[in-house]
N, C-alpha and C positions, 0 to 999 in steps of 0.2 A: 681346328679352325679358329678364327678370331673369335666368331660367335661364340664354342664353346668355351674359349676361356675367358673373356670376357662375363659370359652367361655364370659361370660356376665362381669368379672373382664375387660379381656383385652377391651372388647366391653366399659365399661364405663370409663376406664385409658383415651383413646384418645377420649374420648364423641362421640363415635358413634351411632346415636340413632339407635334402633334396628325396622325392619321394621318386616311387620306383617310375612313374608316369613321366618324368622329365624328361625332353627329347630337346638336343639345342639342334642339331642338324643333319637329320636322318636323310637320306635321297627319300624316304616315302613319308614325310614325317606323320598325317594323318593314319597312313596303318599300321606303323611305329604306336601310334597313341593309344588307337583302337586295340591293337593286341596286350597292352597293358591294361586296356578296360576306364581311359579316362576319358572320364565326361565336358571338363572343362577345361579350356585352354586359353592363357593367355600370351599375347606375340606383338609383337612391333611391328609385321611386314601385313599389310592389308592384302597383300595375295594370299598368304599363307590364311590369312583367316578365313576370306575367302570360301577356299578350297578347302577347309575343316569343316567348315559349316556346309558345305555340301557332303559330306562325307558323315554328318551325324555329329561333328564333336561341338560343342556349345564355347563358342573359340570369342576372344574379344581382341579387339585393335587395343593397346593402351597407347595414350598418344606421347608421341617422341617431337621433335623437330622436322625429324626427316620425312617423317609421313603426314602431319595438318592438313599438307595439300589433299589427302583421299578421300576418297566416300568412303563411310561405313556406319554403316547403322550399329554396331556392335561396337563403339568407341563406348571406353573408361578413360578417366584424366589421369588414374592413378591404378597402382596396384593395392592398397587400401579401397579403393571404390571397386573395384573388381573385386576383391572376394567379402563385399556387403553385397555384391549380386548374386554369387557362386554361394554365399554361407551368411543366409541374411540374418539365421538363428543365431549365428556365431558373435559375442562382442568382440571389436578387433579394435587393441588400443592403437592409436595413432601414432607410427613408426614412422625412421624418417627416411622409406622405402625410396623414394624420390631423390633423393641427392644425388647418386650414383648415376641413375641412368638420364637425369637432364641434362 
């Protein structure tokens, strides 16, 4: 689907290696997550989070264009600011995670 290639382009632009938990577009994607054992998820579609967070997965909106308009109390501006939430133990230098997907 577009999503997956799109998702796995920007995933290899910044050499992120993809870990087994990555789901770009399951039909179930919350039990897709959950039978990998992931706790955190981040997504662009405010349903999908949504429905993760009710499901148990600790999921965040990062904000795109497309979605501004939503409610979501689980909004990050960035993918850097989402994992200082997800790995706040972690120092994460400042990549320029953001250009691709604005």
């Amino acid at each position: 689907s577009d999503a997956r290639l799109l998702s796995a382009a920007w995933l290899d632009r910044y050499q992120i290696t993809v870990p087994a938990g990555i789901c770009f577009d399951a039909v179930d994607k919350a039990q897709e997550l959950l039978l990998r054992g992931v706790q955190y998820h981040l997504d662009d579609d405010p349903r999908d989070v949504a429905w993760l967070r009710v499901r148990g997965i600790e999921a965040f909106l990062v904000s795109r264009p497309w979605n501004l308009g939503a409610k979501c109390a689980y909004r990050v501006a960035s993918v850097a600011q989402f994992l200082t939430v997800v790995a706040p133990a972690v120092e994460i230098e400042d990549h320029e995670f953001e250009e691709a997907a604005a």
